[in-house]
N, C-alpha and C positions, 0 to 999 in steps of 0.2 A: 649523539643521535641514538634514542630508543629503535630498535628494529623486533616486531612480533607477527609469528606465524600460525594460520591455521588452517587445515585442510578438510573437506568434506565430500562424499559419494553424492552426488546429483541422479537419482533414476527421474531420468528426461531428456529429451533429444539436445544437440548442442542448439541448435536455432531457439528452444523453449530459452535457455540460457542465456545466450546472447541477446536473445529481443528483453529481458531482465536490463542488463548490461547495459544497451545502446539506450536505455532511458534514465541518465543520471539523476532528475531531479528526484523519479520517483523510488529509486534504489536509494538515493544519498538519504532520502526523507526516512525513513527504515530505519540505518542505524543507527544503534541504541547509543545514547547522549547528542541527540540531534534534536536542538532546541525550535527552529526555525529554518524553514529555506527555501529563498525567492529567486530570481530570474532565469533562464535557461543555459545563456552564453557568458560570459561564465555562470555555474551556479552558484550560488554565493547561501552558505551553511552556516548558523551559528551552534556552537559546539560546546560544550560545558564539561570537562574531566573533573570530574569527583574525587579527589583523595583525602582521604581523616578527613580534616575540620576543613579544608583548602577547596575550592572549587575553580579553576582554571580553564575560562572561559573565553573562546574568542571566534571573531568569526573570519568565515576563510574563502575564497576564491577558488571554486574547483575548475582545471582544465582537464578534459575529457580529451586521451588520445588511444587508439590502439596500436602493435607492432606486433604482427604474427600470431601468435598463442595470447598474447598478454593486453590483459584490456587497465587502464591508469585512471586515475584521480587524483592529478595533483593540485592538493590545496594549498593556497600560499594566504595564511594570515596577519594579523597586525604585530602579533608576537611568535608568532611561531610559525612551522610549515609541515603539514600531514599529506603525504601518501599512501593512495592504497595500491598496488598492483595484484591482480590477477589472472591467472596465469590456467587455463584450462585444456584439458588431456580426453577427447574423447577416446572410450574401450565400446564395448561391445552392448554391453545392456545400463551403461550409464557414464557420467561425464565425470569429470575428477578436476576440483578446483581449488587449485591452492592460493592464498589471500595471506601477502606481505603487507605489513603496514609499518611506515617508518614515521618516528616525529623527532621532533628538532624546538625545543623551544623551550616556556615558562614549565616550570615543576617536572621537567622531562627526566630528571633524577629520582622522582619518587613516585612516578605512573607508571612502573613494571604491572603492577596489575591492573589497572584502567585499564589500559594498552590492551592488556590478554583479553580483559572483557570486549572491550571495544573489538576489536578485529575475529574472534569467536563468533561473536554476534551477527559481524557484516556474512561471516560464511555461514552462519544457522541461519540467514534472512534470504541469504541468495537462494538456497536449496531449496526454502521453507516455496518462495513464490516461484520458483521455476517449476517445481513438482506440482505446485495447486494451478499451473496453466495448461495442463495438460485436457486437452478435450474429453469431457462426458457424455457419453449418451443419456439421455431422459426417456425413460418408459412413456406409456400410456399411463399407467395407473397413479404414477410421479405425475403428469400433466394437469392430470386431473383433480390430484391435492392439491397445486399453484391455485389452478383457480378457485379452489373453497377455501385459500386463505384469506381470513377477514381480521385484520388491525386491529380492531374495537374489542376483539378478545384475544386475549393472551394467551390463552391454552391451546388456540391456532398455529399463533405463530410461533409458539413453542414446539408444537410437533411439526411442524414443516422444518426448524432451523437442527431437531434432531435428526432429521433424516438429509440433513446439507449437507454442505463443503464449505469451509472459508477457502475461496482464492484470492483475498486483497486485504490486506491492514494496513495504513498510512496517514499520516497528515498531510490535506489537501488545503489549500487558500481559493477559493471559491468564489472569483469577482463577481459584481453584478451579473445577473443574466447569463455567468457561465452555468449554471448546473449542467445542463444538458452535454457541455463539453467535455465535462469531466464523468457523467454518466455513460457516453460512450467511448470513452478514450478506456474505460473499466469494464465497458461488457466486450471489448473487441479483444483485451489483453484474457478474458475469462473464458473464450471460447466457448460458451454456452448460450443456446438460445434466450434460457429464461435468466433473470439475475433478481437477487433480492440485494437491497443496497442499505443501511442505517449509516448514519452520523451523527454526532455528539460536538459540542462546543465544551473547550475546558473547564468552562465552571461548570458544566452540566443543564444550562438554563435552556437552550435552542437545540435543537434535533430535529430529525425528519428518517423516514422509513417509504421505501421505494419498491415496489415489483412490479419489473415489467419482461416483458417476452416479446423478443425480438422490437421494434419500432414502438410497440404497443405497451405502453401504460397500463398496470392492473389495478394496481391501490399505492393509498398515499397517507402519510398520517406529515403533521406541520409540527412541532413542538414549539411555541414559542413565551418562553415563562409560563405560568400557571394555565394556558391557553393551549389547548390540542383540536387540532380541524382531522379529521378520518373520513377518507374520500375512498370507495370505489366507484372505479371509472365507469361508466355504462354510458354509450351513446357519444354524441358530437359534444354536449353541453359538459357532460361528467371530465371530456377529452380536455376542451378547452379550460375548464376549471382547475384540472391536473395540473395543466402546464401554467397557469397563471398561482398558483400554488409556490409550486417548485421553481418557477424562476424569481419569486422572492430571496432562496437559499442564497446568503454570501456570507462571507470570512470565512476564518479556520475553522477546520472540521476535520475529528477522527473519525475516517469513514472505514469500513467496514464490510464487506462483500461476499455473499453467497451462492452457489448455484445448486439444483439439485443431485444428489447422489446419488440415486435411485433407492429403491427398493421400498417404497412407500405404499 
């Protein structure tokens, strides 16, 4: 059995941390060589370790338990079996999370560096989304740019996205009629009123771009192959158009999440 260690400074409270943690689908989806990953109970990851010319692929069954300090993921695959354990130390002005990760399986003799990548990664991803959950205030003058952002030019939404924050990068499977689910399962984890949202499908053919503030819809752009629809919302008609828009959006999607930082 390979066993690999990595440790990182969290400035964020431990509850930013653990609410990370207590949602495995969308922490598991994060780490890097995570090809695929469906169900909840167990969450079930397809997993691809890269070595030279070799790539040792399988998919795995994660059970999700805690004990004390230490929060688990133990994946049991077709050829092999991955855990992660982590293990968190709150101090005074930030968290301390150290990230075991043990495998047992096909090429497990020549994944010493997979392995460091992989488990590095899960602790650079932990830190990266527990610190971008942390609550913003939004000015006035911030308010006031959201609403002159208009889709249909690019130099808009360029100086709105310089003056943001990413709090969210992941792959999302996006059933019929969920957007909205997963639209707000993302602004309630972002702690911001306003959210700017984009997604990409892997070949790059479908996308879509979202700003709304709080309940409220502001603009919408559709990508659909050589086909782009750019909606702002104005009115009951513009509302209902939004939402007949966006609940077209399904499959996978690397979605992508912003909120304002101030000082605009």
């Amino acid at each position: 059995m390979k066993r690999k260690e990595a440790s990182v400074e969290i400035k964020s409270g431990m509850d930013s941390v653990e609410a990370i943690l207590h949602d495995p689908v969308q922490f598991i989806t994060n780490w890097p060589y995570v090809v695929k990953v469906r169900g909840r109970n167990p969450v079930v990851a397809e997993i691809m370790l890269p070595r030279f010319v070799f790539k040792f692929r399988d998919t795995y069954e994660f059970e999700f338990h805690e004990d004390y300090n230490s929060h688990i993921y133990e994946g049991r695959g077709k050829r092999g079996n991955l855990t992660v354990v982590i293990t968190l130390k709150e101090w005074r002005k930030y968290v301390s999370a150290n990230v075991e990760l043990s495998y047992s399986g096909r090429g497990e003799f020549f994944l010493g560096k997979t392995l460091e990548i992989l488990v590095e990664g899960i602790a650079r991803n932990l830190k990266e989304l527990a610190e971008a959950s942390k609550p913003i205030e939004v000015g006035k003058k911030t308010e006031k740019a959201i609403l002159e952002v208009d889709f249909s030019d690019p130099m808009s939404v360029a100086n709105f996205l310089a003056k943001a924050k990413m709090v969210h990068s992941g792959l999302h499977v996006i059933p019929e009629g969920g957007f909205f689910n997963v639209l707000n399962e993302i602004l309630e984890k972002a702690g911001s009123e306003v959210l700017y949202l984009s997604g990409i499908t892997s070949d790059g053919t479908s996308g879509f771009k979202v700003l709304v503030r709080g309940s409220q819809v502001l603009a919408v752009e559709l990508r659909d192959g050589s086909e782009v629809k750019t909606l702002k919302v104005e009115g009951e008609d513009g509302v209902r158009e939004a939402v007949e828009l966006l609940s077209k959006v399904s499959g996978a999607y690397m979605v992508n999440a912003w909120v304002p930082a101030g000082g605009v």
